[in-house]
PDB file of N, CA, C and O in Angstrom, chain B, residues numbered from 101:
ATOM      1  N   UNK B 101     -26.038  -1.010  50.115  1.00  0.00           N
ATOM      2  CA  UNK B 101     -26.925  -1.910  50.828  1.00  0.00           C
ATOM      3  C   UNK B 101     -26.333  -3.314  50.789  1.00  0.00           C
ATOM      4  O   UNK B 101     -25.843  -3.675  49.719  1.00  0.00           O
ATOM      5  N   UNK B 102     -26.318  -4.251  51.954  1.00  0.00           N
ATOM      6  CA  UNK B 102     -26.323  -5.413  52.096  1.00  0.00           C
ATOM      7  C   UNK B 102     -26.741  -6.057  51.114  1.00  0.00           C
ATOM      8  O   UNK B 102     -27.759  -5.571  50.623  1.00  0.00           O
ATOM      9  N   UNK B 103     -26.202  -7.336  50.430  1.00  0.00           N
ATOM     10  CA  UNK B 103     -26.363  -8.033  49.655  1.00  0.00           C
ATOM     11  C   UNK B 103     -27.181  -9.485  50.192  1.00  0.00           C
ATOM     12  O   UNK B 103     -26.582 -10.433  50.699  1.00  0.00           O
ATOM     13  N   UNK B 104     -28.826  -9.429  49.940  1.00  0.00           N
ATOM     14  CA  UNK B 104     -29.478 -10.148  50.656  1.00  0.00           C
ATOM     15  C   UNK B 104     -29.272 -11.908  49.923  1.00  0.00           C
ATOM     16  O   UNK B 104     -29.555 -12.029  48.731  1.00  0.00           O
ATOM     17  N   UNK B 105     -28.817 -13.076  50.653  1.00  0.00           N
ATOM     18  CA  UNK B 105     -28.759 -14.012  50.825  1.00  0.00           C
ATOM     19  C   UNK B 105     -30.404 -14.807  50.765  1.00  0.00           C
ATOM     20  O   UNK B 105     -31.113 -14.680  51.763  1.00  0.00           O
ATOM     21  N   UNK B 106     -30.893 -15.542  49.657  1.00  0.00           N
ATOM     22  CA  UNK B 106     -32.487 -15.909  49.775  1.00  0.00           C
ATOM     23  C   UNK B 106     -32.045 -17.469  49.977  1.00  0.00           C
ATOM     24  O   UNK B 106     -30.937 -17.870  49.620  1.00  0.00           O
ATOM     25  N   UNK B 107     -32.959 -18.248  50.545  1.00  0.00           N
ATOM     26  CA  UNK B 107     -32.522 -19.604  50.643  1.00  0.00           C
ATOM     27  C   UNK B 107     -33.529 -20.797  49.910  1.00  0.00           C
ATOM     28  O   UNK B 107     -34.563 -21.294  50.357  1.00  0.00           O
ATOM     29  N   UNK B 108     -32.906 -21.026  48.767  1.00  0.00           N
ATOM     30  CA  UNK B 108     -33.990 -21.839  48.147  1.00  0.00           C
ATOM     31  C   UNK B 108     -34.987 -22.786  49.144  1.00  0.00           C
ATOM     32  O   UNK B 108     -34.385 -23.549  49.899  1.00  0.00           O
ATOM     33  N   UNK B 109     -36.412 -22.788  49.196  1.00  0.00           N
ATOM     34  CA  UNK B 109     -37.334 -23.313  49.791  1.00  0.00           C
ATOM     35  C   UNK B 109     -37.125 -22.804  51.007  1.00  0.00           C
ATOM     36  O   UNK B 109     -36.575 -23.516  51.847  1.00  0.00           O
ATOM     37  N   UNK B 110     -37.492 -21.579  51.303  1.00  0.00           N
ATOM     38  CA  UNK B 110     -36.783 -21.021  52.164  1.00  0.00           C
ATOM     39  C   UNK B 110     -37.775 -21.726  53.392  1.00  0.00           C
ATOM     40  O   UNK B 110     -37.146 -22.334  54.258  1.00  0.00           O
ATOM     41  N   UNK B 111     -39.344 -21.689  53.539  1.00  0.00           N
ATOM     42  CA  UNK B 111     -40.124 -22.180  54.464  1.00  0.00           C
ATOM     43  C   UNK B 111     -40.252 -23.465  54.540  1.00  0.00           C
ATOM     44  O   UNK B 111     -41.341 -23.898  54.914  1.00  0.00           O
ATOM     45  N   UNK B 112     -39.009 -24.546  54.152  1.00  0.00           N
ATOM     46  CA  UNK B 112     -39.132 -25.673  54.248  1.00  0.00           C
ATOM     47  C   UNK B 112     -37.957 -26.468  54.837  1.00  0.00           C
ATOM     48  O   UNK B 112     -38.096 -27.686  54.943  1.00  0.00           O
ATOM     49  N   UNK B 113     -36.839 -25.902  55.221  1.00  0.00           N
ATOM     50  CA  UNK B 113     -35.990 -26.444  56.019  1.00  0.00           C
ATOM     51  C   UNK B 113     -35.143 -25.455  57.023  1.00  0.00           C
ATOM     52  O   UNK B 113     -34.054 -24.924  56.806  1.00  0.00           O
ATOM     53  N   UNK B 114     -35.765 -25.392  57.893  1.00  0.00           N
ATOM     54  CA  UNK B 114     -35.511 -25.196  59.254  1.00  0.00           C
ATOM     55  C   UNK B 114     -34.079 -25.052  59.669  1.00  0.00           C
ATOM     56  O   UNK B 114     -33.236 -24.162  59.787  1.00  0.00           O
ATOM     57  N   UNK B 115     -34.206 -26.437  59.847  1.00  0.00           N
ATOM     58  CA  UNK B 115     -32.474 -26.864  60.100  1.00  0.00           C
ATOM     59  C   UNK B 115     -31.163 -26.638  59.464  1.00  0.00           C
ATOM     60  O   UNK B 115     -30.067 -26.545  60.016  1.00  0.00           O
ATOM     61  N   UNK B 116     -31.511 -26.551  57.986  1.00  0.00           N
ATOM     62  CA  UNK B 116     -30.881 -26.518  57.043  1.00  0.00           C
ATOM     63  C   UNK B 116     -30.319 -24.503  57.424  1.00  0.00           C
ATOM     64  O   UNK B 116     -29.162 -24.081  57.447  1.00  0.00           O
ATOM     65  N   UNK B 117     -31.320 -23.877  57.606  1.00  0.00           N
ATOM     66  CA  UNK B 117     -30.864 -22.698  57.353  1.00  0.00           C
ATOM     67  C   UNK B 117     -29.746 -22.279  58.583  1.00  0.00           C
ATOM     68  O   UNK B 117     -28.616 -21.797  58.513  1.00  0.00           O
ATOM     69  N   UNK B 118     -30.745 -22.761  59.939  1.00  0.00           N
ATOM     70  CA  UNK B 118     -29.729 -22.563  61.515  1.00  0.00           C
ATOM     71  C   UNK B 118     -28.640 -23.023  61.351  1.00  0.00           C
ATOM     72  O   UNK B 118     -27.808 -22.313  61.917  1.00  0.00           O
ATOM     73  N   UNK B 119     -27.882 -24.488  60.491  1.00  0.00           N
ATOM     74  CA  UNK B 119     -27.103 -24.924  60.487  1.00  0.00           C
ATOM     75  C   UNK B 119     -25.824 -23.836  59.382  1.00  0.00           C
ATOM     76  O   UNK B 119     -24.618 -23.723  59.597  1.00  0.00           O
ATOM     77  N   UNK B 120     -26.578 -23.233  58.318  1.00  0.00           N
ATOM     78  CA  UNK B 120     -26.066 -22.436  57.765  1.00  0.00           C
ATOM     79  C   UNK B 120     -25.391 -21.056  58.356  1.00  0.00           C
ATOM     80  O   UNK B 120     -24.241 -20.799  57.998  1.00  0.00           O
ATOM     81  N   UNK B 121     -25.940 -20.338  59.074  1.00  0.00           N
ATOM     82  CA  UNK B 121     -26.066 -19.800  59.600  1.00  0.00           C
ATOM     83  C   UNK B 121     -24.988 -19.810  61.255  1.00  0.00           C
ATOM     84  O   UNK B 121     -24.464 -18.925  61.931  1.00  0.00           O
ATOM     85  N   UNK B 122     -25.065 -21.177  61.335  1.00  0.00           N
ATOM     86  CA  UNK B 122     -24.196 -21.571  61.973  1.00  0.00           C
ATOM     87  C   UNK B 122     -22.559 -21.829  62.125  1.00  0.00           C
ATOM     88  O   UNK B 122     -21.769 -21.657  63.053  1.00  0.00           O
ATOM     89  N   UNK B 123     -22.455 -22.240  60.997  1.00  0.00           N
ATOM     90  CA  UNK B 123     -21.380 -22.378  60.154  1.00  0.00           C
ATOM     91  C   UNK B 123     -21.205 -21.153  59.765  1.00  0.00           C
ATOM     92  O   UNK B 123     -19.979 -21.043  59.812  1.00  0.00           O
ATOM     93  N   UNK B 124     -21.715 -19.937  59.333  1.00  0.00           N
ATOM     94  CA  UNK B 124     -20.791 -18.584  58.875  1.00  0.00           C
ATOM     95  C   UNK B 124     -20.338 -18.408  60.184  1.00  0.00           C
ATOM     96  O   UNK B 124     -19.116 -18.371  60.331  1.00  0.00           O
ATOM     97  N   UNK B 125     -21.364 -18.239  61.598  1.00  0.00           N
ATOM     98  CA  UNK B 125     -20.395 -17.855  62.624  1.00  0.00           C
ATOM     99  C   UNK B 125     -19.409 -18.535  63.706  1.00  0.00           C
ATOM    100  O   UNK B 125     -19.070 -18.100  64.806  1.00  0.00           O
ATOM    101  N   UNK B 126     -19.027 -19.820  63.012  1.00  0.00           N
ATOM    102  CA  UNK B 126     -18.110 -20.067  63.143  1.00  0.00           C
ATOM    103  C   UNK B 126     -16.736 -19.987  62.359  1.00  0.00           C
ATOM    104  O   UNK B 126     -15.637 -20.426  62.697  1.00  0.00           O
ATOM    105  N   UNK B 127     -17.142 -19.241  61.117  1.00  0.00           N
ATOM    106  CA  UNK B 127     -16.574 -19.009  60.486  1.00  0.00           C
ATOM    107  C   UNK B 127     -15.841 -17.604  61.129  1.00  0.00           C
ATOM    108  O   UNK B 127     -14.728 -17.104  60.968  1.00  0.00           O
ATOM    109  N   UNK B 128     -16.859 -17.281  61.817  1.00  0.00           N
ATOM    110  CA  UNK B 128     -15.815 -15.215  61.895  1.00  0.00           C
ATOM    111  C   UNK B 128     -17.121 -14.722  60.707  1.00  0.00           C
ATOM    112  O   UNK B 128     -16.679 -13.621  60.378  1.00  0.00           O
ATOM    113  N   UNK B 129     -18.107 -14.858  60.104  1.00  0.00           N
ATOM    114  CA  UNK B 129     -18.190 -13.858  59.219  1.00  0.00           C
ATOM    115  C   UNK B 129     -19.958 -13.305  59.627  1.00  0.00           C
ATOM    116  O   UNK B 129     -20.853 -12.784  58.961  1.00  0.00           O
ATOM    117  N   UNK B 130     -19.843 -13.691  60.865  1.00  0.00           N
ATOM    118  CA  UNK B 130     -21.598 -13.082  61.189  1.00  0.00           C
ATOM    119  C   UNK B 130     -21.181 -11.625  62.012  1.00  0.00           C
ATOM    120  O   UNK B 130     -20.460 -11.737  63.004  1.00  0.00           O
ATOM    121  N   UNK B 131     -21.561 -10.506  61.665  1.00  0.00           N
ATOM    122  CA  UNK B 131     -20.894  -9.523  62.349  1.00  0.00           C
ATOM    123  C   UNK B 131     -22.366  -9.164  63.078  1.00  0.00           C
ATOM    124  O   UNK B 131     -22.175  -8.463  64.071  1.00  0.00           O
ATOM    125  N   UNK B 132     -23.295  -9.360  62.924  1.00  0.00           N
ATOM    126  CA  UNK B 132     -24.421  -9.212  63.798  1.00  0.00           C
ATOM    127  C   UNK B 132     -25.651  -9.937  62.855  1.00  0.00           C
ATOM    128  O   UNK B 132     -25.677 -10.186  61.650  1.00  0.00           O
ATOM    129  N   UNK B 133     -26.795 -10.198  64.086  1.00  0.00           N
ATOM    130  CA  UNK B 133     -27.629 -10.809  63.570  1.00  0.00           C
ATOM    131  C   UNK B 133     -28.822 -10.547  64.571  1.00  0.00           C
ATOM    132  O   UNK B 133     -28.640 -10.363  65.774  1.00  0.00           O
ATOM    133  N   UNK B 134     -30.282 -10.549  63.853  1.00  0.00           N
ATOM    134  CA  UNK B 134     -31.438 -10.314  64.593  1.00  0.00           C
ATOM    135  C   UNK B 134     -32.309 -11.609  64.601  1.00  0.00           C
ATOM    136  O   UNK B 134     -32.667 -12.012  63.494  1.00  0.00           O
ATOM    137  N   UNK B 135     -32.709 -12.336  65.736  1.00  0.00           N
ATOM    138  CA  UNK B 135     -33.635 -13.457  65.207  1.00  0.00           C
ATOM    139  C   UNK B 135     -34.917 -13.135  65.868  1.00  0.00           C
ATOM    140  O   UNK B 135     -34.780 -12.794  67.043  1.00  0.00           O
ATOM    141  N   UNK B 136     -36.280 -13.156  65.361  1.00  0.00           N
ATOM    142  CA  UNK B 136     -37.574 -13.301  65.894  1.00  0.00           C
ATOM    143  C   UNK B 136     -38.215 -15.188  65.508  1.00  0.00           C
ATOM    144  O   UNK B 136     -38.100 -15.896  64.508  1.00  0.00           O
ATOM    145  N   UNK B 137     -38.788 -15.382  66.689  1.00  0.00           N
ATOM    146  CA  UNK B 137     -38.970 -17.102  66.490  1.00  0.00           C
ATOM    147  C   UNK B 137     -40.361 -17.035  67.080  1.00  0.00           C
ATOM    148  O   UNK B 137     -40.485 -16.785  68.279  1.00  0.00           O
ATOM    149  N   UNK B 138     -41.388 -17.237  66.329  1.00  0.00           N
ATOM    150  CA  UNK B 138     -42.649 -17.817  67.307  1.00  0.00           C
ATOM    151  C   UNK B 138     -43.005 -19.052  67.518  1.00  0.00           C
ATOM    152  O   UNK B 138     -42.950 -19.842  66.575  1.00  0.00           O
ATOM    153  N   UNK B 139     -43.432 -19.468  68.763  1.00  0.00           N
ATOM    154  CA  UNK B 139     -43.016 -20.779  69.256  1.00  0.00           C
ATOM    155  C   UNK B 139     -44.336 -21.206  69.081  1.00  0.00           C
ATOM    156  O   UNK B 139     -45.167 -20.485  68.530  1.00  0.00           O
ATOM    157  N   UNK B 140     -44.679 -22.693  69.647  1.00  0.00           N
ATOM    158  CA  UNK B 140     -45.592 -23.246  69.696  1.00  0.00           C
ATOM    159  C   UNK B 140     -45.512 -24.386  70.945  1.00  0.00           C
ATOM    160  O   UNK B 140     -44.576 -24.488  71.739  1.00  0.00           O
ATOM    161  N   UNK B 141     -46.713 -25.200  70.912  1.00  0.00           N
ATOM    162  CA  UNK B 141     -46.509 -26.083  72.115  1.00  0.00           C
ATOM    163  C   UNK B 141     -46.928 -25.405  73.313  1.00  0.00           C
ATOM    164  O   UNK B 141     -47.853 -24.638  73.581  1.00  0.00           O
ATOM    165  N   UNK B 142     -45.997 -25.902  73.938  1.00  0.00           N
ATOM    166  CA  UNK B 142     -46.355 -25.183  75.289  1.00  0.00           C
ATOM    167  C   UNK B 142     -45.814 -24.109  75.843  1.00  0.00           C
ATOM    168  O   UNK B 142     -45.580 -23.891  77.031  1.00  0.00           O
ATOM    169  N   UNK B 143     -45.585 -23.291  74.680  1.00  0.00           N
ATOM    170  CA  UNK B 143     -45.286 -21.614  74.310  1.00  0.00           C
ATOM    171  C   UNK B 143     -45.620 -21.149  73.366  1.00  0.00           C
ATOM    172  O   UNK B 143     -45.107 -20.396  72.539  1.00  0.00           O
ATOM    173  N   UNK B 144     -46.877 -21.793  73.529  1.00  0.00           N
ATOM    174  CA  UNK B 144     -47.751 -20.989  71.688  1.00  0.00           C
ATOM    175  C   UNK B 144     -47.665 -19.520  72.405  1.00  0.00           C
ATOM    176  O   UNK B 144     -47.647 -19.137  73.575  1.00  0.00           O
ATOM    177  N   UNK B 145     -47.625 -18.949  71.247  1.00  0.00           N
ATOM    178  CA  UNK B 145     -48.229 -17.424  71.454  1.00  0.00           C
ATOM    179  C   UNK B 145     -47.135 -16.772  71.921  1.00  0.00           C
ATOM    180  O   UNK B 145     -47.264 -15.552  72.017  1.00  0.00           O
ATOM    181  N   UNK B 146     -46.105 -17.239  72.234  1.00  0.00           N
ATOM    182  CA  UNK B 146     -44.982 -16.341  72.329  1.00  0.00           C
ATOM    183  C   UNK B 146     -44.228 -16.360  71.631  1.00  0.00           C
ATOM    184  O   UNK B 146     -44.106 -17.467  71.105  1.00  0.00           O
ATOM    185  N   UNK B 147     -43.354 -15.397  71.193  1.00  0.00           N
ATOM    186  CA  UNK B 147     -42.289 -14.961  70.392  1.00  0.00           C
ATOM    187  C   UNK B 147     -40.723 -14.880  71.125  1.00  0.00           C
ATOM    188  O   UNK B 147     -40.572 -14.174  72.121  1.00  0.00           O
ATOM    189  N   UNK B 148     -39.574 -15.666  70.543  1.00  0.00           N
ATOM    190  CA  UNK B 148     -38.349 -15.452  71.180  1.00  0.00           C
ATOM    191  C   UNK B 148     -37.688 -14.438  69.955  1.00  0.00           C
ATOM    192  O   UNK B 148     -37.628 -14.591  68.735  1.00  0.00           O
ATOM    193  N   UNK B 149     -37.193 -13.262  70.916  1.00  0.00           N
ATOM    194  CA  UNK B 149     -36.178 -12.702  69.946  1.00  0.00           C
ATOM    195  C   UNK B 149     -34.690 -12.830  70.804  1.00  0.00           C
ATOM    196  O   UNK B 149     -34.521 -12.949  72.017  1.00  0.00           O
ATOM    197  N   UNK B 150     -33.753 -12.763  69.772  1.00  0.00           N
ATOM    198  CA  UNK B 150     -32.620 -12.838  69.852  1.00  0.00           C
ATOM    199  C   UNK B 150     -31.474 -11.888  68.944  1.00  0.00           C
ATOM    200  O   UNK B 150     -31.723 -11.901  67.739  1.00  0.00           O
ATOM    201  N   UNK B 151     -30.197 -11.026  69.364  1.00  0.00           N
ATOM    202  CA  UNK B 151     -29.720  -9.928  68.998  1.00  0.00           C
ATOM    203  C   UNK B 151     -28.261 -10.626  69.135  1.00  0.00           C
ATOM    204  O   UNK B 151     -27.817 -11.352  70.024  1.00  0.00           O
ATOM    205  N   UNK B 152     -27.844 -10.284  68.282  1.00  0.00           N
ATOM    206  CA  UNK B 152     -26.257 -10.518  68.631  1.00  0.00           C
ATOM    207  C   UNK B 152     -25.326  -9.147  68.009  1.00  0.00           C
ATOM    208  O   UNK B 152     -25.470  -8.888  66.814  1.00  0.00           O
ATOM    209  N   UNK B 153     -24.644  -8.530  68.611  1.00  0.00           N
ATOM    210  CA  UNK B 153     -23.838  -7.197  68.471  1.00  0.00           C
ATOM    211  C   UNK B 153     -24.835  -6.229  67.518  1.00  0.00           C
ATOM    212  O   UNK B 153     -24.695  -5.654  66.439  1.00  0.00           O
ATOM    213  N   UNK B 154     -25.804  -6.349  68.403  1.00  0.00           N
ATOM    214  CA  UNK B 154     -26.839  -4.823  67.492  1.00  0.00           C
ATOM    215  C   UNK B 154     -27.557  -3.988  68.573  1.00  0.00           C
ATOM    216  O   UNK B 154     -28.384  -4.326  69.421  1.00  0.00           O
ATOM    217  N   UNK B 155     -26.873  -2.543  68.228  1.00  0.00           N
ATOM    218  CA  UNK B 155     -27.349  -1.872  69.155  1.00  0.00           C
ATOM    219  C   UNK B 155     -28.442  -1.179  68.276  1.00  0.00           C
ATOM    220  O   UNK B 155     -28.315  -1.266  67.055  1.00  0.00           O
ATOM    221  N   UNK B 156     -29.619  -0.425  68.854  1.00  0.00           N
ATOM    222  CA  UNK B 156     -30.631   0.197  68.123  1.00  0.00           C
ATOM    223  C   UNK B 156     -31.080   0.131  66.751  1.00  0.00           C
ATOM    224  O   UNK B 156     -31.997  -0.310  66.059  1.00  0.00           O
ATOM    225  N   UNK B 157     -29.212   1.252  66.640  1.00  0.00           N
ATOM    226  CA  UNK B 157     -29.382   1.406  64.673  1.00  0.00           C
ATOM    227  C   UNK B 157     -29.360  -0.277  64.403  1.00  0.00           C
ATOM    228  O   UNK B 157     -30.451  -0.812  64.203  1.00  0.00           O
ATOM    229  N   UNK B 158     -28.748  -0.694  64.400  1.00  0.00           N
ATOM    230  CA  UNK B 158     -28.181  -2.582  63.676  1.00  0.00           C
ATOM    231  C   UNK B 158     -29.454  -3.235  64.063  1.00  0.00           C
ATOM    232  O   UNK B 158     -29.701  -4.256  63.422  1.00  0.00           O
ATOM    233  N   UNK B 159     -30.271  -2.904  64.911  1.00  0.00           N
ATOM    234  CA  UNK B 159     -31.683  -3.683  64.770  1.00  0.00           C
ATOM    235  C   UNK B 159     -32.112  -3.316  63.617  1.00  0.00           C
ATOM    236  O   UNK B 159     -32.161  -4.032  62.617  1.00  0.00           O
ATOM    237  N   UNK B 160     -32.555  -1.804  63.730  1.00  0.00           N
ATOM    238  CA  UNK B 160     -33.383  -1.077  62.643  1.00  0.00           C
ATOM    239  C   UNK B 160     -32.941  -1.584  61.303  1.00  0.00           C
ATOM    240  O   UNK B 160     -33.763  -1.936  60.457  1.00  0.00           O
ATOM    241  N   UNK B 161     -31.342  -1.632  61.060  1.00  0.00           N
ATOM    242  CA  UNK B 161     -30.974  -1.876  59.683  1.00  0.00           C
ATOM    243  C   UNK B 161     -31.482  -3.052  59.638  1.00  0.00           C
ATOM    244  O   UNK B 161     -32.267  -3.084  58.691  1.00  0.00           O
ATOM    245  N   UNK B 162     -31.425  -4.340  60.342  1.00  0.00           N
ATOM    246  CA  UNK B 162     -31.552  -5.580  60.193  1.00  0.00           C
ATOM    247  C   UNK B 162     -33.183  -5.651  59.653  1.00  0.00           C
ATOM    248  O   UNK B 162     -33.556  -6.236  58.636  1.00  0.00           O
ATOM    249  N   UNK B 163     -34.182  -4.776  60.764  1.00  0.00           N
ATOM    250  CA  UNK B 163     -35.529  -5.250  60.367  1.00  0.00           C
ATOM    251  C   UNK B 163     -35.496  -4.075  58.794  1.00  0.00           C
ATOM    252  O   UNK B 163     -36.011  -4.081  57.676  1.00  0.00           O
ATOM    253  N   UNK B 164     -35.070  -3.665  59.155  1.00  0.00           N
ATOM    254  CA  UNK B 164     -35.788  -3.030  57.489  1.00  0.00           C
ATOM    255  C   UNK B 164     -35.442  -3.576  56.211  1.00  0.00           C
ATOM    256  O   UNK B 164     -35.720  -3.055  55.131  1.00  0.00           O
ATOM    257  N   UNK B 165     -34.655  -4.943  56.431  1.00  0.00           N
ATOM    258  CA  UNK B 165     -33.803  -5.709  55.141  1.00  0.00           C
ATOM    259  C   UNK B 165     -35.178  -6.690  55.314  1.00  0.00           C
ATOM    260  O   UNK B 165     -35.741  -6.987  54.261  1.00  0.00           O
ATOM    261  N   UNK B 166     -35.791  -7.246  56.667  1.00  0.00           N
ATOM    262  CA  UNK B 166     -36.897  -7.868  56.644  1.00  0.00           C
ATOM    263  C   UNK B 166     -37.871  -7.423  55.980  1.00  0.00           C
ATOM    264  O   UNK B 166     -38.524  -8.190  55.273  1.00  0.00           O
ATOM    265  N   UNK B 167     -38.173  -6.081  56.071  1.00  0.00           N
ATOM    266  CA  UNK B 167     -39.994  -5.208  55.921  1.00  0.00           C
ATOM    267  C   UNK B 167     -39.135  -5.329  54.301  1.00  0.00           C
ATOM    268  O   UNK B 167     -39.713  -5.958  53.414  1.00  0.00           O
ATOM    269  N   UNK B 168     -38.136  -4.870  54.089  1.00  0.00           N
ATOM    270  CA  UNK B 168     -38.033  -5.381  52.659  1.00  0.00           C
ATOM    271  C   UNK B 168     -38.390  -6.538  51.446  1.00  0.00           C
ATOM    272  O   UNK B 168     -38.790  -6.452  50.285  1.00  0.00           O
ATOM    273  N   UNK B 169     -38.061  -7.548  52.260  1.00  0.00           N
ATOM    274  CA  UNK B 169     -38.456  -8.736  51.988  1.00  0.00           C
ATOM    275  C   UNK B 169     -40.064  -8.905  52.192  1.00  0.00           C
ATOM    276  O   UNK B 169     -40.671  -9.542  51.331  1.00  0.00           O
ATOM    277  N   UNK B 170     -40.548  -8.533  52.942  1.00  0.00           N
ATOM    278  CA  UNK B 170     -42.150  -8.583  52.939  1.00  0.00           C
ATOM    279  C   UNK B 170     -42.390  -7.811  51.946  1.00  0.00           C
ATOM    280  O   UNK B 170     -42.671  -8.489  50.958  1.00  0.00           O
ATOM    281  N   UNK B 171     -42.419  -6.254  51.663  1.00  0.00           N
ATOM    282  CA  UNK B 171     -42.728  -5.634  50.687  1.00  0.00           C
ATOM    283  C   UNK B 171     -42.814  -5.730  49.760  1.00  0.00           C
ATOM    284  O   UNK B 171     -43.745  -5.289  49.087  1.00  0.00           O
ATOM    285  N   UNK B 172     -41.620  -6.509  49.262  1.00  0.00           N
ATOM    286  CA  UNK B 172     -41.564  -7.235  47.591  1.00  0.00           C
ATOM    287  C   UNK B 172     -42.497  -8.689  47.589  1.00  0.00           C
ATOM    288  O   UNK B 172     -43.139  -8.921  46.565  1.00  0.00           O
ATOM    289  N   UNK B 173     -42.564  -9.583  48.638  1.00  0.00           N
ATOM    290  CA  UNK B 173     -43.698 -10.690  48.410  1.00  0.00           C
ATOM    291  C   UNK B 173     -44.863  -9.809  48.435  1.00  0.00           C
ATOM    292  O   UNK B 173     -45.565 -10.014  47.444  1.00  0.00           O
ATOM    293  N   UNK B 174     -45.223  -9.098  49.042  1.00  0.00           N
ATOM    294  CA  UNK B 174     -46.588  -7.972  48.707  1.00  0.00           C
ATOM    295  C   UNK B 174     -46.633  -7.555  47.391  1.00  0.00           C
ATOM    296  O   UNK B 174     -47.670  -7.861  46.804  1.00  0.00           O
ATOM    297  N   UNK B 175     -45.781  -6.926  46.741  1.00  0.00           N
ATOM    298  CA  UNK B 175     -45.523  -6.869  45.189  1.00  0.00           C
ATOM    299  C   UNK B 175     -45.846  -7.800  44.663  1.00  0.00           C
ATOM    300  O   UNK B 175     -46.900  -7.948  44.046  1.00  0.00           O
ATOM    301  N   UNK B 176     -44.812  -8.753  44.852  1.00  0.00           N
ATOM    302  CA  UNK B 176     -45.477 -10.330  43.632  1.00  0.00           C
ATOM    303  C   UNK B 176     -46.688 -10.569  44.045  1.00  0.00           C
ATOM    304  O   UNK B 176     -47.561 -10.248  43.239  1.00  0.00           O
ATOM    305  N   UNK B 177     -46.953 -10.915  44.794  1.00  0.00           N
ATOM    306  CA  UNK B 177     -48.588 -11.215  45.256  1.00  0.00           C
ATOM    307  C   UNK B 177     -49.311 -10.773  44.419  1.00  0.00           C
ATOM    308  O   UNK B 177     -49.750 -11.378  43.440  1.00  0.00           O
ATOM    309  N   UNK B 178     -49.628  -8.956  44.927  1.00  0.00           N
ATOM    310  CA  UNK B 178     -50.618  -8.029  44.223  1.00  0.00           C
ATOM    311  C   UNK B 178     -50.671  -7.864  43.239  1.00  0.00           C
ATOM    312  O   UNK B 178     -51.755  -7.943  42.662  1.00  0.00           O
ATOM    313  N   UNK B 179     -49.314  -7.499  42.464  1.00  0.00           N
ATOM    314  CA  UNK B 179     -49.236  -6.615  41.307  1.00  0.00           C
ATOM    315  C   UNK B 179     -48.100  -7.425  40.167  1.00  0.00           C
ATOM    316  O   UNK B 179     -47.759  -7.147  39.017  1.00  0.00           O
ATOM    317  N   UNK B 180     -47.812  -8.294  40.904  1.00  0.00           N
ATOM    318  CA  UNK B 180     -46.897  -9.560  39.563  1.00  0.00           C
ATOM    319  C   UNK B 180     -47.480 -10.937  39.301  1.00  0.00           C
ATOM    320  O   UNK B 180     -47.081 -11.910  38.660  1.00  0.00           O
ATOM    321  N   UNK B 181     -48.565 -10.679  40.022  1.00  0.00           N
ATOM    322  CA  UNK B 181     -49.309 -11.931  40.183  1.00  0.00           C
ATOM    323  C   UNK B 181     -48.422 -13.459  40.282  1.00  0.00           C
ATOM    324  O   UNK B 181     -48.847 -14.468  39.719  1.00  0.00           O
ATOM    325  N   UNK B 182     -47.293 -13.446  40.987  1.00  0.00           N
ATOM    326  CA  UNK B 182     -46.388 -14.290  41.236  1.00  0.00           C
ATOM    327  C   UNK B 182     -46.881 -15.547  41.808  1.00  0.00           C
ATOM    328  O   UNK B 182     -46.092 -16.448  42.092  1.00  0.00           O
TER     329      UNK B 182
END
């Protein structure tokens, strides 16, 4: 399994992460990537997604590293009282 990358304060800088993120693929080292974005303003209520070299499976792998990450904040939450 992929070795998941967490970003300290992760819901608090925005920029900080796109810019990161940015910089690996200019680096050469993003071999695919899934983004979901919900907007606001005067596109509340919609959602932008975005795919880069992922066909089906490479979504699926991508969201299930997500539902991962939810699952375990569901853990601490409930049952680690985190």
């Amino acid at each position: 399994m992929a070795k998941i990358i967490h970003f300290p304060n992760k819901d608090e800088d925005l920029i900080e992460q796109l810019e990161y993120i940015t910089e690996q693929a200019r680096e050469g080292k993003i071999k695919n990537y899934a983004l979901a974005a919900e907007l606001q303003g005067d596109d509340a209520g919609l959602v932008a997604t975005s795919y880069y070299n992922a066909d089906v499976e490479t979504k699926q792998l991508l969201n299930s590293h997500i539902h991962i990450d939810i699952v375990v904040e569901v853990v601490k939450v409930n049952f680690l009282e985190e």
